[in-house]
DOLUM-950082 format. One line per 2 residues: number of its first residue (from 1); their letters; for each residue x, y, z of C-alpha. Coordinates in nm, 3 decimals. Layout:
<recs>
NUM) A) X,Y,Z  ...
</recs>
This chain:
<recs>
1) XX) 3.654,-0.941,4.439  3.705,-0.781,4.084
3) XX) 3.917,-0.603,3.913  3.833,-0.359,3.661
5) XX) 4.047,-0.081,3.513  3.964,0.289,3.374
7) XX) 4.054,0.502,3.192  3.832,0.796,3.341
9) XX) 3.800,0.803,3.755  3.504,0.749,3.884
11) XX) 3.329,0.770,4.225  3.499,0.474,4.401
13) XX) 3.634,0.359,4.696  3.976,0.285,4.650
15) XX) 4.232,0.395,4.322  4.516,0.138,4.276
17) XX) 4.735,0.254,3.917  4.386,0.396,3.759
19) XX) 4.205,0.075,3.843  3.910,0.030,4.067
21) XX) 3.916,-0.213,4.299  3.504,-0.320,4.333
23) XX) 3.397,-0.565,4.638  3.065,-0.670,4.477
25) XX) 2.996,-0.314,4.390  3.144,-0.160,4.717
27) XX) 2.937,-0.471,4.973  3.052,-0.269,5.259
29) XX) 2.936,0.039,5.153  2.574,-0.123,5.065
31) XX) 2.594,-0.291,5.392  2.646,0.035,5.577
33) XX) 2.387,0.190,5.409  2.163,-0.067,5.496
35) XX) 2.271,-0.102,5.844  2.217,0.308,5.861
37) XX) 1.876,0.208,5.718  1.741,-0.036,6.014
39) XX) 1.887,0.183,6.302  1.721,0.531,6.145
41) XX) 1.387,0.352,6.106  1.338,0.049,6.298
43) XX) 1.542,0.154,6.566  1.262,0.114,6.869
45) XX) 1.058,-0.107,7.033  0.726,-0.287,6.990
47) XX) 0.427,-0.166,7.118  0.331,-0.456,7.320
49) XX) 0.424,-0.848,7.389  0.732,-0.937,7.387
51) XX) 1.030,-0.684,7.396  1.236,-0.699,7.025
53) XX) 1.490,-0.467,6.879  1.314,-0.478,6.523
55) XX) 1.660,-0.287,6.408  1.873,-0.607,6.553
57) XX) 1.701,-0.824,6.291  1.725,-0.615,6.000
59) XX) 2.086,-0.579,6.075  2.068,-0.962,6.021
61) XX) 1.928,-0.929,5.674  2.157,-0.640,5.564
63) XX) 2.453,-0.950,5.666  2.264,-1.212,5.516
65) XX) 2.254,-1.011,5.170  2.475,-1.063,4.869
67) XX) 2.434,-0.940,4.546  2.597,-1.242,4.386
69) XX) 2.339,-1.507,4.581  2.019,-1.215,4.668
71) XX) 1.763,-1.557,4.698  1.957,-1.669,5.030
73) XX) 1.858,-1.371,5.245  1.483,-1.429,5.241
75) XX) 1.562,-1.769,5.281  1.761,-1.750,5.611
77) XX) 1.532,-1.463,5.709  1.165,-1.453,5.879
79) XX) 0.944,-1.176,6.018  1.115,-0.845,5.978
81) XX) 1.494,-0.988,5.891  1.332,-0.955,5.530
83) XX) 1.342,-0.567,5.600  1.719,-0.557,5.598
85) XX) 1.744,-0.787,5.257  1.447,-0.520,5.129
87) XX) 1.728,-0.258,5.258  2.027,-0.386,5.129
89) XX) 1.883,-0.475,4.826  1.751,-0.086,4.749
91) XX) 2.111,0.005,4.856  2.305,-0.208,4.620
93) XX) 2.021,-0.029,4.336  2.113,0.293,4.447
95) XX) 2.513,0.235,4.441  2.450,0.035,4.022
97) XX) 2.221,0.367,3.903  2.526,0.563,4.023
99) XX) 2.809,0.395,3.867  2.698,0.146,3.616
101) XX) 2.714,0.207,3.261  2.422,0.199,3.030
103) XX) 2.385,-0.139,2.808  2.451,-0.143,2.480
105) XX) 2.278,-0.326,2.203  2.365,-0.685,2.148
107) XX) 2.532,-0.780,1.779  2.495,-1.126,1.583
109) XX) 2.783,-1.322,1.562  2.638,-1.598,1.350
111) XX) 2.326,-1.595,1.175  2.113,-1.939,1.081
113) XX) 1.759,-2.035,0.912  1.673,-2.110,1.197
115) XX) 1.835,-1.945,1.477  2.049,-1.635,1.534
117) XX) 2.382,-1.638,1.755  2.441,-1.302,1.982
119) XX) 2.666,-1.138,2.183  2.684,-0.840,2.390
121) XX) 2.917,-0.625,2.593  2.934,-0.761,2.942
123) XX) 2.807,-0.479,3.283  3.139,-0.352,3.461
125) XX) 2.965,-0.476,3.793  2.984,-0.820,3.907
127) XX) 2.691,-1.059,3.950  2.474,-0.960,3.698
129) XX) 2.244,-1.171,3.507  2.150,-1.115,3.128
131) XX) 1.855,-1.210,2.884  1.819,-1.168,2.548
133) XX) 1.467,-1.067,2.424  1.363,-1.048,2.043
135) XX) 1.042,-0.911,1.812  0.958,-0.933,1.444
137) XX) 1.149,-0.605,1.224  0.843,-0.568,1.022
139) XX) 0.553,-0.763,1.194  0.357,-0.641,1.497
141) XX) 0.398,-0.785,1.786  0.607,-0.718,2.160
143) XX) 0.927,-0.822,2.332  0.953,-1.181,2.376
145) XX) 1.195,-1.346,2.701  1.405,-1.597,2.633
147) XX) 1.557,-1.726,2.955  1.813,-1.596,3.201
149) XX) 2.206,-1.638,3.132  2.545,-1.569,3.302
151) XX) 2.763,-1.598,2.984  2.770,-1.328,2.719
153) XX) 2.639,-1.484,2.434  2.278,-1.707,2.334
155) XX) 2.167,-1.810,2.082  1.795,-1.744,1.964
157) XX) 1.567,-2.052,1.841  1.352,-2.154,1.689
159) XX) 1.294,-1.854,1.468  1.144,-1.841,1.089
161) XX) 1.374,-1.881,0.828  1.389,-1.567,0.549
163) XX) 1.233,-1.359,0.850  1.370,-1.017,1.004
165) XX) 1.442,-0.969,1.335  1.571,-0.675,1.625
167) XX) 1.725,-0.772,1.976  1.796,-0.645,2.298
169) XX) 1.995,-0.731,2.586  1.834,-0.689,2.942
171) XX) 2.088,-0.614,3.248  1.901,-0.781,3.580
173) XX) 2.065,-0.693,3.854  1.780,-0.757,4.128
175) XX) 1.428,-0.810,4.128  1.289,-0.486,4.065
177) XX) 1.625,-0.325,3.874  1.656,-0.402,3.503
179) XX) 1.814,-0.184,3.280  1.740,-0.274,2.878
181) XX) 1.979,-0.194,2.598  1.875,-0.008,2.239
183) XX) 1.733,-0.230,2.020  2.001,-0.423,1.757
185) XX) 1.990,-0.328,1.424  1.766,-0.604,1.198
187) XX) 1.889,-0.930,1.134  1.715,-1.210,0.846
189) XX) 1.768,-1.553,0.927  1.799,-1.726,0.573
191) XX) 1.595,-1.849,0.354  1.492,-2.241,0.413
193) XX) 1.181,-2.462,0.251  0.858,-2.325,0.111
195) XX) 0.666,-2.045,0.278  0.505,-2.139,0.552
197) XX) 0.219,-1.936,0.550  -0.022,-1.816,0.309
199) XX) -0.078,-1.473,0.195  -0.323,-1.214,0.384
201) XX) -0.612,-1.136,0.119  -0.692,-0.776,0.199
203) XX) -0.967,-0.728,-0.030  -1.200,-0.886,-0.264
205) XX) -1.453,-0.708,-0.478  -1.644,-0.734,-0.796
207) XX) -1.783,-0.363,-0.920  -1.908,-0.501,-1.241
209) XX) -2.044,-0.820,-1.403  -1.752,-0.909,-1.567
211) XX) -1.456,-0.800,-1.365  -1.305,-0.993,-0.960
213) XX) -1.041,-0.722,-0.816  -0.788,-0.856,-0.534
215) XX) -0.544,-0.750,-0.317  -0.294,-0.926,-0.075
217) XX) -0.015,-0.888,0.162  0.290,-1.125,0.102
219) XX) 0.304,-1.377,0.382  0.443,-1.307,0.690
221) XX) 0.691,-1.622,0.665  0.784,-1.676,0.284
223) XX) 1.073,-1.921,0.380  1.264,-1.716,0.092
225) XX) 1.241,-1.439,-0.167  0.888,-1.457,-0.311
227) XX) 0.891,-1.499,-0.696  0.552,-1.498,-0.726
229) XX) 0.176,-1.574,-0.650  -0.078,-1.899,-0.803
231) XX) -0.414,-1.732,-0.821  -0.756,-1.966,-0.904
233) XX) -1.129,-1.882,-0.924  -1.374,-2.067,-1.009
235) XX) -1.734,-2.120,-1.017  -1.964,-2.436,-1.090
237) XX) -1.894,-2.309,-1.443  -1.588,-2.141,-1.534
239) XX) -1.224,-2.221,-1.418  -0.937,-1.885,-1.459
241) XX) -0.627,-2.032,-1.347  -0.354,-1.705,-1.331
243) XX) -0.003,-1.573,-1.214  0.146,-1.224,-1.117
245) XX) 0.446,-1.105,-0.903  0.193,-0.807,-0.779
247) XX) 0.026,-0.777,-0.503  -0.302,-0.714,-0.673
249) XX) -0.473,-0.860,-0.987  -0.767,-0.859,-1.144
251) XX) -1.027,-1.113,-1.314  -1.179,-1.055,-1.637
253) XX) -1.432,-1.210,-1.798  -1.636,-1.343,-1.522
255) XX) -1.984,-1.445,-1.559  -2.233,-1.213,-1.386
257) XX) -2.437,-1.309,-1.064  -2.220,-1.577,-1.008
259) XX) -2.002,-1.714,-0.662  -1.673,-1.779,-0.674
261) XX) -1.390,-1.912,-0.488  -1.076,-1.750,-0.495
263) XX) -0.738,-1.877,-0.360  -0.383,-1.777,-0.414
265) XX) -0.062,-1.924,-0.233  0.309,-1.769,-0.269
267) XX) 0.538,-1.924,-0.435  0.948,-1.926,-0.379
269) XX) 1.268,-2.090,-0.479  1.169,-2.445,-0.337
271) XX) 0.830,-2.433,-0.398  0.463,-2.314,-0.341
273) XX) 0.311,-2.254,0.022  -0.003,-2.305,0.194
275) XX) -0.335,-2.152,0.001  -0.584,-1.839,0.134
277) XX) -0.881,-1.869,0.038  -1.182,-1.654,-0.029
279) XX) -1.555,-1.614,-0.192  -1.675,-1.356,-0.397
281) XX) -2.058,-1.304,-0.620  -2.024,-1.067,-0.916
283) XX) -2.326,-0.810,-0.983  -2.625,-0.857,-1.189
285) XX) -2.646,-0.696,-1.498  -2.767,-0.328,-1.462
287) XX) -3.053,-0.249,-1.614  -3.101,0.049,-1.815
289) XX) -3.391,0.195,-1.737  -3.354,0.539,-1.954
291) XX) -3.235,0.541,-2.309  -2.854,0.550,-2.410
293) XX) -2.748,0.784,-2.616  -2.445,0.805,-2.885
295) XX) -2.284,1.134,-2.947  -2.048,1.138,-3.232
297) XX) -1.945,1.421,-3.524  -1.888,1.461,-3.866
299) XX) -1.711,1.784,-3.958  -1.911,2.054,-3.847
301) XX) -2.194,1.829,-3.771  -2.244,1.723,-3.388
303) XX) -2.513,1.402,-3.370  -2.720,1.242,-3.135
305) XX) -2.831,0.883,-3.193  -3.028,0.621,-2.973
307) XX) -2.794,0.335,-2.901  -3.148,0.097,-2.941
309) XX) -3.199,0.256,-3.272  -2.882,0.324,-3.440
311) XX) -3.040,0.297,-3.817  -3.278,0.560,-3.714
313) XX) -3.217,0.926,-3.823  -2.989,1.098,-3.625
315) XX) -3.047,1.455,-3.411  -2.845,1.655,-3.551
317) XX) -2.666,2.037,-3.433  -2.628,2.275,-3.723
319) XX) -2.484,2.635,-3.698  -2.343,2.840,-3.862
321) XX) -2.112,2.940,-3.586  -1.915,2.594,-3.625
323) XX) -1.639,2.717,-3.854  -1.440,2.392,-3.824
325) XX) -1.468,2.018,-3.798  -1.569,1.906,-3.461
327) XX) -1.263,1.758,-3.263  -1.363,1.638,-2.950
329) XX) -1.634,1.583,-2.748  -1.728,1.516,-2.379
331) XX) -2.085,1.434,-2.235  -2.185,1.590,-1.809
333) XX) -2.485,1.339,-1.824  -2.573,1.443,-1.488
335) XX) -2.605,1.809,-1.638  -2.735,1.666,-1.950
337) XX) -2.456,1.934,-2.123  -2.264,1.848,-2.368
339) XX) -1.936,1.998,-2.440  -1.764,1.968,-2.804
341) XX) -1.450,2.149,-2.904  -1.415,2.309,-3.364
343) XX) -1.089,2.505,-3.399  -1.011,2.737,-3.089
345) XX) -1.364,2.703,-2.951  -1.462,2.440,-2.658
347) XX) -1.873,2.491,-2.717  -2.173,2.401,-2.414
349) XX) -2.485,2.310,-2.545  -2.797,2.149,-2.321
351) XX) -2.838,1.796,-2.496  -3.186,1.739,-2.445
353) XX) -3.262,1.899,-2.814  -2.985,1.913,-3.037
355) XX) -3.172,2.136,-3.286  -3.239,2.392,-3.087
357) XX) -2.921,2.626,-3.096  -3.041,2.927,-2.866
359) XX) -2.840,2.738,-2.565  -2.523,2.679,-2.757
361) XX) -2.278,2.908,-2.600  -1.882,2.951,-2.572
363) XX) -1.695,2.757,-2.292  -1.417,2.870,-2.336
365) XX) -1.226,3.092,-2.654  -0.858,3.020,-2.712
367) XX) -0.570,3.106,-2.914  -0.436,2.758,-3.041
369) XX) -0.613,2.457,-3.177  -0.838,2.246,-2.929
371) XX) -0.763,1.871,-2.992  -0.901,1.665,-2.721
373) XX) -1.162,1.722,-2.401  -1.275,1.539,-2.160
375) XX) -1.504,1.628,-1.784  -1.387,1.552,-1.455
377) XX) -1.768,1.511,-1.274  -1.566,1.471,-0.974
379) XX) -1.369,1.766,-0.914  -1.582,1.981,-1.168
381) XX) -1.286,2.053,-1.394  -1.227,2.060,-1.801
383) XX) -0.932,1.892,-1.875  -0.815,2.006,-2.280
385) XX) -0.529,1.951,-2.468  -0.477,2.279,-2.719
387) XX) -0.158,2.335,-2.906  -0.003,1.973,-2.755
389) XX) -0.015,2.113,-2.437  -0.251,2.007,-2.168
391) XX) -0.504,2.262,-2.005  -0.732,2.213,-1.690
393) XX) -1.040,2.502,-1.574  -1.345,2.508,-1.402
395) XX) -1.642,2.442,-1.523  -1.825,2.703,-1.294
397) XX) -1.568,2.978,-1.515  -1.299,2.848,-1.762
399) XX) -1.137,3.213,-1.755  -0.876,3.091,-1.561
401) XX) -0.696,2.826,-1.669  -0.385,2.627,-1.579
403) XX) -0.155,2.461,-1.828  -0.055,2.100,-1.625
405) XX) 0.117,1.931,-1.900  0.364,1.674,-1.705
407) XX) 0.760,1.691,-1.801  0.799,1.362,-1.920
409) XX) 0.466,1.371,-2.193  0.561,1.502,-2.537
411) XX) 0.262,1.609,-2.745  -0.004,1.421,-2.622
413) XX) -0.331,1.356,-2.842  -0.616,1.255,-2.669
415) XX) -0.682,1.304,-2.259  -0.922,1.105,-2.117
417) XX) -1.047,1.183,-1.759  -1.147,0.862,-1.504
419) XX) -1.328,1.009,-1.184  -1.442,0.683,-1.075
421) XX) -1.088,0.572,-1.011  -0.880,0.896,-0.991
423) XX) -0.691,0.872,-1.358  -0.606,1.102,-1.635
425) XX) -0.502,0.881,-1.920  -0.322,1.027,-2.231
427) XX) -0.273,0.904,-2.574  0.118,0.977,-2.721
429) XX) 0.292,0.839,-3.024  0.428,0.613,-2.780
431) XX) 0.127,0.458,-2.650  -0.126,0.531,-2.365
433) XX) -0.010,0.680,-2.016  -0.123,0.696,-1.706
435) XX) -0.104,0.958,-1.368  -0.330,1.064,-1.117
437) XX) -0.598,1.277,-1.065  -0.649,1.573,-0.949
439) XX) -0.332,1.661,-1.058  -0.126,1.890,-0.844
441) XX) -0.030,2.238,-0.932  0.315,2.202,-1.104
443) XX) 0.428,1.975,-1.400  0.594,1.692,-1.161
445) XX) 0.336,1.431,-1.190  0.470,1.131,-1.278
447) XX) 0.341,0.975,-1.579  0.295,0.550,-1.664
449) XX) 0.308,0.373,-1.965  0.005,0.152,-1.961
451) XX) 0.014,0.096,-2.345  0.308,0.042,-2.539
453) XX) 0.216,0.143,-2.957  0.343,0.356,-3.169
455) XX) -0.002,0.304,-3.388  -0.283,0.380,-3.189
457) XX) -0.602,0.612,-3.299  -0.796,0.569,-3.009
459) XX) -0.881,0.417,-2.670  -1.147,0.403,-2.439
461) XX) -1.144,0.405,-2.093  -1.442,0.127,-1.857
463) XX) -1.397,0.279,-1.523  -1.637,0.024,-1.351
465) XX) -1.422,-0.289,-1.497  -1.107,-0.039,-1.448
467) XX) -0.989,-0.166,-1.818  -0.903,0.022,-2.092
469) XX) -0.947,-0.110,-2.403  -0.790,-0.026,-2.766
471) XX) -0.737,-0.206,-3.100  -0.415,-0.374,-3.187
473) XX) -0.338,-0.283,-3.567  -0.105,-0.596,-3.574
475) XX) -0.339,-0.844,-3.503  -0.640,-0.666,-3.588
477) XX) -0.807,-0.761,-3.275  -0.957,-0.539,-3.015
479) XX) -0.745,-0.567,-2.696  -0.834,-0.488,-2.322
481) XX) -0.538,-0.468,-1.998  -0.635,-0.338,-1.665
483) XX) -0.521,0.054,-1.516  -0.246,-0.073,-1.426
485) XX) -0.095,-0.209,-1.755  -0.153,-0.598,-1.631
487) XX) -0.376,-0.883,-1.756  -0.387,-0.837,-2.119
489) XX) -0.719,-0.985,-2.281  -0.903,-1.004,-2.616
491) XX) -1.221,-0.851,-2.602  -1.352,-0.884,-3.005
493) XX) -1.226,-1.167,-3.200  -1.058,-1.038,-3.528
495) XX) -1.197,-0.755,-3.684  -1.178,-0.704,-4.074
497) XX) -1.006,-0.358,-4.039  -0.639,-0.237,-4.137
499) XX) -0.650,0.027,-3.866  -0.951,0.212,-3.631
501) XX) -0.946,0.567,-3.681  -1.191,0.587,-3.409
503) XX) -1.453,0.398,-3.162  -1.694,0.351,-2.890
505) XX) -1.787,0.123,-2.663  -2.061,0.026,-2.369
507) XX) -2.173,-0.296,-2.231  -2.123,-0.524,-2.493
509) XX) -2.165,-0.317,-2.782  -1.882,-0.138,-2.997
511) XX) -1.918,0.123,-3.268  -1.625,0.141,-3.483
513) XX) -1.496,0.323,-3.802  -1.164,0.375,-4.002
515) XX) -1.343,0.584,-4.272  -1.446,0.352,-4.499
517) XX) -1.820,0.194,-4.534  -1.847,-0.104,-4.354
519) XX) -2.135,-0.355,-4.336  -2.289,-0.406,-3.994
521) XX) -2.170,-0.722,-3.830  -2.158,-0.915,-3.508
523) XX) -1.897,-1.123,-3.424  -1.805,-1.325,-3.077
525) XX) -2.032,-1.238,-2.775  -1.981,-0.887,-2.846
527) XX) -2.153,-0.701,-3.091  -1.975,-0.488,-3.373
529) XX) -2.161,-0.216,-3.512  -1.960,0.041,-3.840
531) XX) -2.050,0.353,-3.881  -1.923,0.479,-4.233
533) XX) -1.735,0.792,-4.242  -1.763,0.931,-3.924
535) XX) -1.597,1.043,-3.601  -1.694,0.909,-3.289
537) XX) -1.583,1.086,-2.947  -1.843,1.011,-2.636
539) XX) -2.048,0.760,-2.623  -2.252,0.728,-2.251
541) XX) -2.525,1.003,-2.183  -2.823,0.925,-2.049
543) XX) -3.178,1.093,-2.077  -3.451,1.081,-1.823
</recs>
């Protein structure tokens, strides 16, 4: 018998000084039921054979029941005696759904590396039997049993250090009743040893001959805080040993058509884990089966030179419409248009003949100095910046036109559209930023410093190696990092310039100038070529 006191009355059999007095959650008034039970439905004879009262033995199993010991009654029972425990048992569920309270989540009381303490608020019936059953916080996966307890607290092991956890506390009260309690809130064991299992790679690719891209999840049992990741590949013939706290990274400078092996293991507090590992071939080459052309101006003059034959003489577009030097320019190979903005004027013209001028039109006609264009081939939009504001239109009709400038960019200089990977890139006194395209409608886009510089000229953007690349004034060298501002690398060995007014660059070959006459040089595995006195914008257009 049990005593349990409330504050609240509830349905009961007996009220002593607002307690309730509980025999095994009323036993007589389960046995009752259960006795009403096997007269109402068993109360007749059988058929043929022998004469038995089936109701006489189920009134022995409705006796032989206890909800403290429920095994014993289909132990001392056989044939249809098991019909009264069946009975009794259904009785006693019926009499807990009525006046039981719900469970309530279990709560940690001590917390280990390996093992987590709980406790939980006991049932206000007798008899009942607990377990404890935990999953992973963050990690798929279902319930998992421990085992079966009288006392109110267990303790959960062996469970990964460093690793997050929820619990619940299941009521049994019979077979077939169990009533579960809201999951606990999260619990992290703490941190112990290295990790213990290597991180997921979740992609591997090589879009270009030079450039490995990868991507990982952390490992699902670091042992500790992760402070970073070992990356290696490697080929019969080159060795890049690296290290990033990303989650991503990219190779440069990888030889083309060749396999590598890639492998990368987390590191924490006490020390690296176990290695992933994965393979990877880089591209061929491409081969350039129709000739590259060079598009570049020099005041009022827009060119057109053969990347194969850069000494040769050079198409030039002359009109006397052109009022003002040429200040940007931005090749729709796929169109074969070119666009180039002079003053307030973006200007269309087909690129096929640069000297004939009966196709050169007006794009668009403003009322504040175009700086900078550049095409979005994607989304079939002109992004401009006039006035230190940035513009974007349709190409279709560049009537209407929406001013997107983002909040936090002051006066930017140059925009430079990437469709292939969903950029806009800007140039500021600052350095180069980054945010993504297609821009929304509003000015909330959040911009990135890739770049940090308060003395760049120019950039250029390789959307198939995702780098952009730009010249460091300081050290005179041309200098490479990847979209996301990571994995700085030199790309031209020192150059003998004070500063790069502008440049251009495909495959291995740059065009440079800073206004001064410059000899033609090579230098490195990359070839350097000067153009004197000129201003190069877009480089890439090809002609079939």
């Amino acid at each position: 018998m049990k005593n349990i006191c409330w504050l609240t009355l509830k349905l009961v059999k007996f009220v002593v000084l607002g307690c309730i007095i509980w025999i095994s959650v009323a036993q007589s008034t389960v046995l009752s039921s259960c006795l009403t039970s096997c007269v109402t439905n068993l109360g007749r004879q059988l058929d043929s054979g022998t004469r038995y009262n089936l109701s006489e033995a189920c009134i022995h199993g409705c006796q032989f029941w206890n909800s403290v010991d429920q095994e014993t009654c289909a132990l001392k029972c056989r044939e249809s005696c098991e019909v009264g425990c069946s009975n009794a048992e259904g009785s006693y569920e019926e009499e807990v759904l009525e006046s039981t309270e719900l469970p309530t989540a279990p709560f940690a009381s001590s917390i280990g590396s390996h093992g987590v303490t709980l406790r939980w608020n006991p049932a206000n019936i007798s008899g009942v039997k607990y377990i404890i059953q935990w999953k992973y916080a963050q990690l798929p996966g279902s319930w998992t049993f421990t085992e079966t307890v009288s006392k109110l607290s267990y303790t959960v092991e062996p469970l990964h250090p460093f690793t997050e956890y929820i619990f619940r506390v299941v009521w049994i009260f019979t077979a077939q009743l169990h009533l579960y309690s809201p999951p606990s809130p999260s619990y992290r064991t703490h941190p112990y040893g290295v990790p213990e299992t290597a991180p997921l790679i979740l992609n591997m690719e090589s879009w270009s001959p030079d450039t490995v891209e990868v991507s990982w999840a952390p490992p699902h049992f670091p042992g500790g805080p992760i402070l970073g990741y070992n990356l290696r590949l490697i080929s019969k013939n080159q060795k890049l040993d690296s290290g990033t706290q990303r989650t991503s990274f990219q190779f440069y400078s990888t030889l083309p058509n060749t396999t590598y092996r890639f492998s990368i293991a987390a590191v924490n507090e006490v020390g690296e884990g176990p290695e992933a590992e994965s393979t990877v071939t880089t591209p061929s080459p491409s081969v350039q089966e129709e000739e590259q052309w060079l598009f570049l101006s020099r005041k009022t003059s827009l060119r057109k030179r053969s990347l194969k034959y850069l000494v040769d003489e050079a198409h030039c577009l002359w009109s006397d419409a052109i009022h003002h030097n040429i200040t940007g320019i931005s090749v729709y190979a796929q169109q074969q248009v070119v666009y180039f903005s002079e003053g307030t004027v973006i200007w269309m013209k087909g690129a096929a003949n640069m000297s004939d001028v009966s196709d050169l039109r007006i794009f668009y006609q403003g009322s504040g100095l175009v700086s900078s264009i550049s095409i979005d081939w994607l989304y079939q939009r002109m992004y401009f910046i006039m006035d230190k504001l940035v513009y974007v239109c349709e190409l279709k009709n560049c009537s209407n036109l929406e001013e997107i400038t983002p909040f936090s960019l002051i006066a930017p200089q140059k925009v430079v559209v990437d469709s292939y990977n969903g950029y806009l890139f800007y140039l500021l006194r600052d350095g180069i930023y980054r945010v993504n395209l297609p821009l929304p409608s509003g000015r909330d886009t959040k911009a990135v410093r890739i770049v940090e510089s308060g003395t760049l000229k120019d950039f250029a953007v390789k959307p198939q190696s995702k780098r952009i690349i730009y010249f460091n004034d300081t050290m005179q060298l041309f200098m490479s990092t990847f979209l996301d501002g990571s994995a700085f690398h030199r790309v031209l060995p020192w150059v003998p310039l004070v500063t790069v007014k502008s440049f251009a660059c495909e495959n291995n070959d740059f065009l440079i100038t800073d206004g001064k006459v410059l000899p033609p040089g090579r230098t490195g595995l990359m070839k350097s070529k000067f153009i004197p006195r000129t201003s190069l914008k877009s480089l890439k257009f090809s002609r079939t």
